[in-house]
C-alpha positions in Angstrom: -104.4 -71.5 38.8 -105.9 -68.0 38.5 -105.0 -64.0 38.7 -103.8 -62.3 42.2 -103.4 -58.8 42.8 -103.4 -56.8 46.3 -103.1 -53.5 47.9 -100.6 -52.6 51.2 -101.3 -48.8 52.1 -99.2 -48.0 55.3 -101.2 -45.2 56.5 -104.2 -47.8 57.2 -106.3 -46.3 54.5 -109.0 -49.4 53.4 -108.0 -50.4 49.5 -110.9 -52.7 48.5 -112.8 -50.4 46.1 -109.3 -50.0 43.9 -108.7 -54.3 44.4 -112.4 -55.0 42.9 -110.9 -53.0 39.8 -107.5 -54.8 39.7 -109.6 -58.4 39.9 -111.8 -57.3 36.8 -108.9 -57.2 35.0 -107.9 -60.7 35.5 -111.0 -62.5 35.3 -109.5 -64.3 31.9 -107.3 -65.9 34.2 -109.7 -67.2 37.1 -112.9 -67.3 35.5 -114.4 -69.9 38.0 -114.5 -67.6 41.4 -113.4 -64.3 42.3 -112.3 -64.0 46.4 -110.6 -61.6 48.3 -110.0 -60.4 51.8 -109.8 -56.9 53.1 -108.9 -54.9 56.4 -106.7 -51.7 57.3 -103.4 -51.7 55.4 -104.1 -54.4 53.3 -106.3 -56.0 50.6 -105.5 -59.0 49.0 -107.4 -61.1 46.0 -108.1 -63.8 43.2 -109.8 -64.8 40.4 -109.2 -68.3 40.3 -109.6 -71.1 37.5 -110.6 -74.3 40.0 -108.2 -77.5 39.3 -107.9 -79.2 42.1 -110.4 -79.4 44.6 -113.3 -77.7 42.4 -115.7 -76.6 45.2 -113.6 -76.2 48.9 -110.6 -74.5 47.4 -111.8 -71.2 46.5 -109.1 -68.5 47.6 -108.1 -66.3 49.9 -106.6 -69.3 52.3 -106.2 -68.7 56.0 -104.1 -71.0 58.5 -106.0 -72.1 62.0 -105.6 -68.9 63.6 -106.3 -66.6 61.0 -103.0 -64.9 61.1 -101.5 -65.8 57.5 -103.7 -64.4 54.4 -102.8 -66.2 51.2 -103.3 -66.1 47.0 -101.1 -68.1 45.3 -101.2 -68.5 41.7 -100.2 -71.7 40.7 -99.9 -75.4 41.1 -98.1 -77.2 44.0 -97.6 -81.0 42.8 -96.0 -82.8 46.0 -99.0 -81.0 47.9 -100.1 -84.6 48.5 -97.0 -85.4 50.3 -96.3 -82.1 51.7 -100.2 -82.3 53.1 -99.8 -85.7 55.3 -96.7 -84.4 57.3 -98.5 -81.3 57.8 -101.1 -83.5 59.0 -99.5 -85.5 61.4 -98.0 -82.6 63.0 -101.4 -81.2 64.0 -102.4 -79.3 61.1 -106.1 -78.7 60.1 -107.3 -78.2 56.7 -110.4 -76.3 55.6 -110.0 -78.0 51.4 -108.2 -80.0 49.2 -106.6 -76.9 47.8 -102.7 -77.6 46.9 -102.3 -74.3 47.4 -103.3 -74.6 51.4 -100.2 -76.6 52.0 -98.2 -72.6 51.9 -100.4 -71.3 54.5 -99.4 -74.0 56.8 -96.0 -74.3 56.0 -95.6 -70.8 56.4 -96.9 -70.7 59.9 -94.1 -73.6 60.4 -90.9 -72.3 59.2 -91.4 -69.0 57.6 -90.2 -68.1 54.1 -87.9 -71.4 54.0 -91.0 -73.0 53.2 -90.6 -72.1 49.6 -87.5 -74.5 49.7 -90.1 -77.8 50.1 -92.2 -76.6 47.3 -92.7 -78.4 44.0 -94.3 -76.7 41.8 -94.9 -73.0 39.7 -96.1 -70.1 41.5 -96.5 -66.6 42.3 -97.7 -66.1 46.0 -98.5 -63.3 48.0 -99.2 -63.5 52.1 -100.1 -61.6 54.7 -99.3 -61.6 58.0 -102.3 -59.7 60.2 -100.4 -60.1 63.5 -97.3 -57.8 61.9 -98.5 -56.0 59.2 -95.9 -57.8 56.7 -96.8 -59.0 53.4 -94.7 -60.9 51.6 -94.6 -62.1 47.9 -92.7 -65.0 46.3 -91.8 -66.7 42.5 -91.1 -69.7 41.6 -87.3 -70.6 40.9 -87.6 -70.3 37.1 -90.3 -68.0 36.6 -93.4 -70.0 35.4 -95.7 -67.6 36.5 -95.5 -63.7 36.8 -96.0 -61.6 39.6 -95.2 -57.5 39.4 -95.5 -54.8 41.8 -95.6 -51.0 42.2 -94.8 -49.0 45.2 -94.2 -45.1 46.1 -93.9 -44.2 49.8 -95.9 -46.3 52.0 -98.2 -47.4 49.5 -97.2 -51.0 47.1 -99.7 -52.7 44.9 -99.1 -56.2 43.5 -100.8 -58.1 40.4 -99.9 -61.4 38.4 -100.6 -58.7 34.8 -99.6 -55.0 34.7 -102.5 -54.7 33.8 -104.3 -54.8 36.9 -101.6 -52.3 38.3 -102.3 -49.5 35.3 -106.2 -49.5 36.7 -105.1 -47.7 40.0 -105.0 -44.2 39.7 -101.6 -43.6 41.2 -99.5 -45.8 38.8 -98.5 -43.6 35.2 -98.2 -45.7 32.2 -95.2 -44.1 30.6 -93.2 -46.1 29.0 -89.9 -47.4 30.3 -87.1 -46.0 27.3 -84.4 -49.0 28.0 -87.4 -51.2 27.5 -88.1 -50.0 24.1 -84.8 -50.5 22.9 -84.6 -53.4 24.9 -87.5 -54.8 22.9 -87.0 -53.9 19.6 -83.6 -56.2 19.6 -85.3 -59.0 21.5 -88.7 -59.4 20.8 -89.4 -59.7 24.5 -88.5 -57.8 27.6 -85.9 -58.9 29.6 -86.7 -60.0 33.6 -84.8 -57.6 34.8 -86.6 -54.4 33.3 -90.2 -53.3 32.2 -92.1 -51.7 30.0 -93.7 -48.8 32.3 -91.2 -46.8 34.6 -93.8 -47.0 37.5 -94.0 -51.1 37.3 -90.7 -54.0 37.9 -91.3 -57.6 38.1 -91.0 -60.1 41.3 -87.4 -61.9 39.6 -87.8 -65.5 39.3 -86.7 -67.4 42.5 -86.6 -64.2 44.4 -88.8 -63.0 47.2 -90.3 -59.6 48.4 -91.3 -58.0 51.6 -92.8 -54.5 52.2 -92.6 -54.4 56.3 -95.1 -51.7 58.0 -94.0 -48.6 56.8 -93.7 -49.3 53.2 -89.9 -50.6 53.0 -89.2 -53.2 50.9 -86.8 -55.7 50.9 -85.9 -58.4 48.3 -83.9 -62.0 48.6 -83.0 -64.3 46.3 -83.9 -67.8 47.4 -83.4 -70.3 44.9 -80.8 -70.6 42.4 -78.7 -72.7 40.2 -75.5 -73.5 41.5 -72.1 -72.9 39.9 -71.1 -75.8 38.4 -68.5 -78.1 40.6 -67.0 -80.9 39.6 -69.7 -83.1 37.8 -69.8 -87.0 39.7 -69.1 -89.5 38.0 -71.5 -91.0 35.9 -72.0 -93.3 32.7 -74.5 -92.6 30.1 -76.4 -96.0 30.8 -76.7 -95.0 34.9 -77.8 -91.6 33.5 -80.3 -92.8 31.0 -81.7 -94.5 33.5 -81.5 -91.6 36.2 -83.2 -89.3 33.2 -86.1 -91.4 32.2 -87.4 -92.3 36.6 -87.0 -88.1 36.8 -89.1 -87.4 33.7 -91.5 -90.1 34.6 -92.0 -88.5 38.7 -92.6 -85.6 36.8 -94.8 -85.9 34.1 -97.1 -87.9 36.6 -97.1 -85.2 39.0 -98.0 -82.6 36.7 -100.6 -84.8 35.5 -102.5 -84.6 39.1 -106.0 -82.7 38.5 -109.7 -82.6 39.4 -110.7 -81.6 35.7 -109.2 -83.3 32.1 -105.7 -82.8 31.2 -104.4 -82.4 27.5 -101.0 -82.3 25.6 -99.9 -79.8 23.3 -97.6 -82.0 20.7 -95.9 -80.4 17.4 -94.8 -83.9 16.8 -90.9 -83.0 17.8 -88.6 -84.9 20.2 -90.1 -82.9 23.2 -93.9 -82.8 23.1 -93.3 -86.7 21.7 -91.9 -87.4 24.8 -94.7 -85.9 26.9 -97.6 -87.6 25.3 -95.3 -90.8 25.8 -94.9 -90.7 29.4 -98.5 -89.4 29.9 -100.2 -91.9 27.6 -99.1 -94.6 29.8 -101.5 -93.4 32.5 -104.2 -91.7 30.6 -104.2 -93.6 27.1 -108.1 -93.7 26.6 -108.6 -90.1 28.0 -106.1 -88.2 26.9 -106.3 -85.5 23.6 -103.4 -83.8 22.0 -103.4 -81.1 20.1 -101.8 -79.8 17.1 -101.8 -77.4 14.6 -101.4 -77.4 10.9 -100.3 -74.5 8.5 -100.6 -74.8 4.5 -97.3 -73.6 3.9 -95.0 -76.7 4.0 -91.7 -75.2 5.2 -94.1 -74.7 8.5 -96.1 -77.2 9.1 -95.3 -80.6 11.5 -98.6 -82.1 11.6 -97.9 -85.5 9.8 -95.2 -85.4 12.5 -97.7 -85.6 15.2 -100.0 -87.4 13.2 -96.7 -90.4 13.2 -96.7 -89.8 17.1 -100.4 -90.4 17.8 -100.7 -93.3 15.6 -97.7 -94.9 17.1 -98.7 -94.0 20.7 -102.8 -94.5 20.0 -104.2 -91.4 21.5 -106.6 -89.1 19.8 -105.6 -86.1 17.6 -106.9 -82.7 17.5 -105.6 -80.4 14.7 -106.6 -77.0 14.6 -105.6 -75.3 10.9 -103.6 -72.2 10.9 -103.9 -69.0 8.2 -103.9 -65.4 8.2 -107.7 -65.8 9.0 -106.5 -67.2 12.3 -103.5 -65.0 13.1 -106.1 -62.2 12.5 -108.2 -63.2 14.7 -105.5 -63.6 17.0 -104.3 -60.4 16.8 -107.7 -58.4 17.5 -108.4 -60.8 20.8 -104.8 -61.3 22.6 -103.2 -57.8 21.6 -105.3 -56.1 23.8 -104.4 -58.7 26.9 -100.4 -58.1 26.3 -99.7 -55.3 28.5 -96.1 -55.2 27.2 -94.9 -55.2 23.9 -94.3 -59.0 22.7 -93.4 -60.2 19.3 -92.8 -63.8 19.4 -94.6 -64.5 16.2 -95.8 -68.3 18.1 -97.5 -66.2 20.6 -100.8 -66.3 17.6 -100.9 -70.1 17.2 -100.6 -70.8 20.5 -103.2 -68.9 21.9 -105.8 -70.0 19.1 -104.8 -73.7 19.7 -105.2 -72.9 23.6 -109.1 -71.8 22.5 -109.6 -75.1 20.8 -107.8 -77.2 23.8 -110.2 -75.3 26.6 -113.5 -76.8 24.7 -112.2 -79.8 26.3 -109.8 -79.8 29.2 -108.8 -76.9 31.5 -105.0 -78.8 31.7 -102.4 -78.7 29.1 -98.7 -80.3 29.5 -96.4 -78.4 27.2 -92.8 -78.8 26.3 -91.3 -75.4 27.2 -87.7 -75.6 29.0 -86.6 -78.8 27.3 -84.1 -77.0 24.7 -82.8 -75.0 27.8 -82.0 -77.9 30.0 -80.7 -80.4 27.7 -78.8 -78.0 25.5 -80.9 -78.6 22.4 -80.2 -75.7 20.6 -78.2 -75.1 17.6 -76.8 -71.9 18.8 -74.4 -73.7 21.5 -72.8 -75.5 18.8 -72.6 -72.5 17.4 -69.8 -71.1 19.6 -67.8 -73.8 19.1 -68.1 -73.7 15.3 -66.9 -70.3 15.2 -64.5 -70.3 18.4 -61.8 -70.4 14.9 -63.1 -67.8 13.0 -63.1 -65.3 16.1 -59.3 -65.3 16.2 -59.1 -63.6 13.3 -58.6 -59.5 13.1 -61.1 -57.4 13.5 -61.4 -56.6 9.7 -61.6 -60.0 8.9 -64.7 -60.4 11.4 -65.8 -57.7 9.9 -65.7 -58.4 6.3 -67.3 -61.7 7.0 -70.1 -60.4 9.5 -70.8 -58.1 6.5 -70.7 -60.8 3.8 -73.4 -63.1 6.2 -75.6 -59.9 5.8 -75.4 -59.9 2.2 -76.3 -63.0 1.8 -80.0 -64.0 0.4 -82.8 -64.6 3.2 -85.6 -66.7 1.2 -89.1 -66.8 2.6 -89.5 -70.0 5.0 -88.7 -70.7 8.1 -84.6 -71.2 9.5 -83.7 -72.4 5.9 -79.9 -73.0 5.6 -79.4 -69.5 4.5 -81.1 -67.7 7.3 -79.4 -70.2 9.7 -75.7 -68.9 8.0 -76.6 -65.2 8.1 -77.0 -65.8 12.1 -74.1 -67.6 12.8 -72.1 -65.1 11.0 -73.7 -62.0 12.0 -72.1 -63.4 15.4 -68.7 -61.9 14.2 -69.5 -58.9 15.0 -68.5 -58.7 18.6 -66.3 -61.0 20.7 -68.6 -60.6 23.7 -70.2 -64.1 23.7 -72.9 -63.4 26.3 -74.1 -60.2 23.2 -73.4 -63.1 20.5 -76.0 -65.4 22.2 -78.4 -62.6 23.1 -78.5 -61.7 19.2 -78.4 -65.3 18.3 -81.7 -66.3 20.5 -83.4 -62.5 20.2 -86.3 -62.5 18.4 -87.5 -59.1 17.3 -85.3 -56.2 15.2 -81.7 -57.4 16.2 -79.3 -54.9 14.1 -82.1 -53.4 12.5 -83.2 -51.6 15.7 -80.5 -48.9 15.7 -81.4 -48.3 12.4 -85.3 -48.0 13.9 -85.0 -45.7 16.6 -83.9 -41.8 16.9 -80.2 -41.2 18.0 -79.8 -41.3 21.9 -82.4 -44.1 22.4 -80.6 -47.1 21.9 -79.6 -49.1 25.0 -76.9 -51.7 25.4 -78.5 -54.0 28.3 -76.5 -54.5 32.0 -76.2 -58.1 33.5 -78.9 -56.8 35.7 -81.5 -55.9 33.3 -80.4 -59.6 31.7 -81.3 -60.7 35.6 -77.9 -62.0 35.9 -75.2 -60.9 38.1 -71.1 -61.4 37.7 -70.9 -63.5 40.4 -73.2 -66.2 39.7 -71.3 -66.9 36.0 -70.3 -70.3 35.5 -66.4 -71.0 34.0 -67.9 -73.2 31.6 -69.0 -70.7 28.1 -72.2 -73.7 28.0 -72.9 -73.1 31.4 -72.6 -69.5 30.9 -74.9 -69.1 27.7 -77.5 -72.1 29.5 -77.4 -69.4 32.0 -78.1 -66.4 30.0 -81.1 -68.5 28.2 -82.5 -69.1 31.6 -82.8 -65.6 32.3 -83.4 -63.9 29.4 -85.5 -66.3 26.3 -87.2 -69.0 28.6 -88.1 -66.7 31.5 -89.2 -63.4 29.0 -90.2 -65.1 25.7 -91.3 -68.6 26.4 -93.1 -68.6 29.7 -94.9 -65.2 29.2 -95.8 -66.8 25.6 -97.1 -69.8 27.3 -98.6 -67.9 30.2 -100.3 -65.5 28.3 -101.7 -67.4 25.8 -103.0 -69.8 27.8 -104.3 -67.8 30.8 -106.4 -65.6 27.9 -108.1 -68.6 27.2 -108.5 -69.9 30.9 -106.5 -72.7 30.4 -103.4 -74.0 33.0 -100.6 -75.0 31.1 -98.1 -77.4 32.8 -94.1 -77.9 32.2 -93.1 -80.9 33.2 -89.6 -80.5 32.0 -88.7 -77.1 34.1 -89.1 -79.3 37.4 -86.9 -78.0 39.4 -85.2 -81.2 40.6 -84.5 -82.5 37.3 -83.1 -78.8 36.1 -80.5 -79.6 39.2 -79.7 -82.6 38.5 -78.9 -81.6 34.3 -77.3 -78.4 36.0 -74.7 -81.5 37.6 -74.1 -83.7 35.0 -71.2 -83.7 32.7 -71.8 -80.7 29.3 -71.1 -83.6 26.6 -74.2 -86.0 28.2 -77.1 -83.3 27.6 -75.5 -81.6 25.0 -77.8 -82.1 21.7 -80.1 -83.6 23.8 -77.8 -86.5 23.9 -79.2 -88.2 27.0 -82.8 -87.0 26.3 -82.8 -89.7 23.0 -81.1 -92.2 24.1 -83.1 -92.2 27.0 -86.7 -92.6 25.1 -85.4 -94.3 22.0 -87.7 -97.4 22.4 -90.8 -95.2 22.9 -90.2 -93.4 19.8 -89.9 -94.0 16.2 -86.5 -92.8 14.6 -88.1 -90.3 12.0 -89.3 -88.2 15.8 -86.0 -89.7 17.6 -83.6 -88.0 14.8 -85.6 -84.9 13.5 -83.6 -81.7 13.1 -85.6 -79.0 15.7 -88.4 -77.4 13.8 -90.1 -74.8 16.3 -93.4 -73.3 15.9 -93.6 -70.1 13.8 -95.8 -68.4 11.1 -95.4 -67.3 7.7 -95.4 -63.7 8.7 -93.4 -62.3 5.9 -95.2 -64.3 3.3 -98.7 -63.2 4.5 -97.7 -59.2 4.5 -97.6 -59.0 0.6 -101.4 -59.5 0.7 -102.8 -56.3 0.4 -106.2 -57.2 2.5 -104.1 -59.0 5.3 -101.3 -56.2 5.3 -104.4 -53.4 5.5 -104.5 -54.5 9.3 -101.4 -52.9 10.4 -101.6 -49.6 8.4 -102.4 -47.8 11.4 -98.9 -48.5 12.8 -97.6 -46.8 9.7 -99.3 -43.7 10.2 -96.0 -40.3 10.2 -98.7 -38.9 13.2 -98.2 -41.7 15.0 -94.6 -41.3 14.6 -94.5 -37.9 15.2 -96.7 -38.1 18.4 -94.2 -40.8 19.8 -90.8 -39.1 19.2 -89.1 -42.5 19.3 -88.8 -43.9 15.8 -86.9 -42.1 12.2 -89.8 -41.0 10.3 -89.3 -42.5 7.2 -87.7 -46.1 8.4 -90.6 -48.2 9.2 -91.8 -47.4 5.8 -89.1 -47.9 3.9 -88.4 -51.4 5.6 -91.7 -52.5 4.4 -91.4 -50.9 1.3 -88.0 -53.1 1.0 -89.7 -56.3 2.0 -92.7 -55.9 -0.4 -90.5 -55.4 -3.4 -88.4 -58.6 -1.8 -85.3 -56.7 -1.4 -84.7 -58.3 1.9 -86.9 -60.4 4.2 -87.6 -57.6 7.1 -90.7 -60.0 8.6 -88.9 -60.4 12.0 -88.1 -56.5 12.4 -91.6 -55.2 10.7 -93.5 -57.9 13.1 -91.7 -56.0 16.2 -92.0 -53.1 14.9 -96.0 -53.4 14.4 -96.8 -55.4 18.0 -94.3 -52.0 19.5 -96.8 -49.7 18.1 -99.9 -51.8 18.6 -99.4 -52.0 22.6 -97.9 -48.4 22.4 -101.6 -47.5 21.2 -103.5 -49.4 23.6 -101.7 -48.4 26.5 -99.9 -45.9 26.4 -101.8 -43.6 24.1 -104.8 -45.6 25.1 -107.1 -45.6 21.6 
């Protein structure tokens, strides 16, 4: 695992004073060894966090000849395999490196090579003999890569970060991406927060040939849905729990001690099931606790621990920790992020690196078996959308009216969502506001006339042709793209990567997302398959536990005056004036509104505040 960034000028001018900058940037992420390699046209580096093989695999990688140049950020877990037929056609090896496996590949069969991968990554090669370098990213987007490029000159970095340090790259900010934002709480894949900057899509490649063209291919995705095989729920239990097991045991391959993140929930349950069977005395999980009860699962993962008999390490969460949170990770998020479980998870991802570089986390599983409550949701008001507009209308408006308590997704919170959904018959938009995390309706109200932006398919990283029939299919699709590959990875990436630490998913294998992707809707839906599949590993109060989440008490904590003092800056009418984005007086009288507990604004005031906190840093730069 570590950070990569690179260089391609064109016009042969050497780049390696700019890519010692770029690698500074991302030492967080690599903080083991710092490589690169540099000639005419191109300079390529990393600062890499050692795994697997701790002292032979530092980075840039080379095949036999020299030709291929390659950084890869990452983990490849059928290296092994991959490795001894590589070997037995006449390869040589220079490490133990997972990551060598590409190089030699590569020289093989070209970019097809991806297809035999297993693994995350974001990759960057270059080919000496024609001046061609080429980048690639993993098929669901587990780790970022970006780029930048004007004329014949293209940088690359794994954080924009690195990008914003060359001299050539503006940091204005992207306006679609603000409004974009302030409704989500994340940025979608297919846009970005500076105009100069776009992201390598998940599953897609990118070339930039001798002159500076680029060219992009997609080459992984899911398929449409066919006709699903035949299958009973006792041959696919049985199917479901050998996949999980192949995978949790190869994301459990590593030089240095691996961890598990556990909330005590069906998911991370499952994990520190499968991974306790190999690694019972070794392995720590690690948990976190919050005072406030409507938050807190740690007698959950206490219950799991006990049952399994691993050891438990629970780090305490309060506004003392999310403050401390704030001041150390804000300045790492290069675009605006408000996914309030960003906080814990990076503090908890301090704790876990005091003992393992390795964590297994459960991001993906809600995606892939359909865990949500929000695809129910459809179906529960597939009635209610027949009705006339004013009807929709009237009870959209009545949903709004409703009471929103402090805690977190209470009853009525979860009623004023489902309801809010009447407001348009799209059911792609229904979803998108359903699973957004940031402003939602609010963010009109937010911004100056003009500057609202209705997303396209493609900023959503989707296109019309690849739409399932199926309206499960179509809305697993649109979580793919937009809340798992925008919100959950970069939360998991990020936090993580500030601390040093790889975190693993074992449930976003690839093979086992195709194999869901073909089974019958009514099998995964609920996570059907995924209980019945570890019920004897698990005790019924984890097996049947409605889905929890992690979150913070956000709202709660603002109407401390010492703890609210922290954000006043974001409040400030120059500010507001300077930017030429917001209404004046709005922000201010939505915190006004929640302080006098006239409505329950946390999730728009939090967006609001982590907008103007990276707008500072990096835009106006203070």
């Amino acid at each position: 695992m570590c950070g990569i960034a690179g260089i391609f000028d064109g016009h042969g001018r050497s780049p390696g004073r700019e890519l010692g900058a770029m690698l500074g940037t991302l030492v967080h992420r690599g903080p083991d060894h710092t490589g690169f390699h540099e000639e005419p046209h191109c300079a390529l580096g990393t600062a890499r966090l050692a795994i697997v093989d701790l002292f032979t695999g530092d980075q840039p990688l080379y095949d036999e000849t020299g030709r291929f140049v390659l950084c890869c950020n990452g983990e490849i877990y059928n290296a092994p395999a991959l490795r001894e037929t590589l070997l037995a056609g006449g390869h040589r090896f220079r490490s133990r490196s997972d990551a060598e496996v590409i190089v030699h590949l590569f020289e093989d069969q070209g970019p097809s090579c991806l297809t035999s991968l297993r693994g995350m990554f974001a990759l960057a090669l270059w080919d000496r003999a024609q001046r061609r370098l080429f980048l690639a990213r993993d098929r669901l987007g587990i780790k970022p890569l970006f780029y930048w490029q004007a004329g014949s000159r293209f940088a690359f970095a794994s954080e924009i970060k690195a990008l914003l340090t060359l001299p050539w790259v503006s940091a204005d900010p992207e306006p679609k991406a603000v409004s974009l934002f302030l409704s989500q709480g994340y940025i979608p894949s297919g846009c970005c927060a500076f105009t100069d900057v776009q992201a390598v899509l998940p599953g897609h490649t990118l070339t930039v040939g001798e002159e500076g063209e680029i060219s992009h291919a997609c080459w992984w995705n899911l398929p449409l849905p066919g006709r699903s095989e035949p299958c009973s729920v006792q041959e696919a239990t049985h199917e479901l729990r050998k996949r999980l097991t192949v995978s949790v045991d190869e994301h459990l391959i590593s030089d240095v001690p691996v961890g598990v993140f556990l909330s005590g929930g069906l998911d991370s349950s499952i994990l520190t099931s499968l991974a306790a069977r190999r690694h019972r005395k070794s392995m720590t999980c690690f948990s976190i606790s919050f005072d406030e009860a409507g938050y807190d699962e740690s007698a959950h993962a206490r219950t799991v621990c006990g049952n399994i008999e691993v050891e438990l390490r629970t780090l305490h969460f309060s506004k003392r920790e999310f403050l401390a949170a704030y001041t150390a990770l804000t300045p790492m998020l290069d675009e605006p992020f408000a996914d309030k479980a960003i906080f814990p998870s990076y503090q908890l991802s301090r704790q876990c690196r005091e003992s393992v570089k390795v964590v297994l986390s459960g991001e993906g599983a809600d995606e892939v078996f359909l865990g949500y409550p929000t695809y129910l949701a459809h179906y529960l008001l597939a009635p209610a959308l027949r009705l006339p507009a004013s009807s929709r209308s009237f009870l959209a408006a009545l949903g709004g009216s409703l009471p929103d308590p402090p805690g977190y997704m209470t009853p009525l919170y979860r009623i004023r969502r489902l309801l809010a959904g009447l407001s348009t018959t799209d059911e792609l938009r229904r979803h998108l506001a359903w699973m957004g995390q940031g402003a939602g309706d609010l963010a009109p109200r937010l911004l100056l006339p003009g500057l609202t932006h209705s997303p396209s398919l493609g900023e959503l990283g989707i296109t019309a042709e690849e739409l399932p029939s199926s309206l499960l299919r179509r809305v697993q699709l649109l979580d793919f793209r937009t809340y798992l590959a925008a919100d959950l990875l970069v939360k998991a990436d990020r936090a993580s990567m500030a601390c040093g630490l790889e975190l693993r998913v074992p449930f976003l294998d690839h093979t086992l997302v195709e194999w869901l992707w073909s089974l019958p809707e009514d099998l995964i839906l609920c996570k059907r398959i995924l209980r019945r599949a570890f019920s004897a590993a698990l005790p019924p109060s984890v097996l049947h536990r409605r889905k929890h989440g992690l979150s913070v008490p956000f709202g709660q904590w603002l109407h401390d005056p010492a703890f609210r003092q922290h954000f006043a800056p974001c409040f400030a009418p120059a500010l507001l004036r300077r930017q030429g984005l917001f209404r004046p007086s709005v922000p201010q009288e939505l915190l006004d509104q929640h302080l006098r507990k006239k409505a329950n604004h946390q999730w728009p005031l939090l967006t609001y505040i982590m907008f103007q906190t990276w707008y500072r840093r990096w835009v106006e730069k203070t």
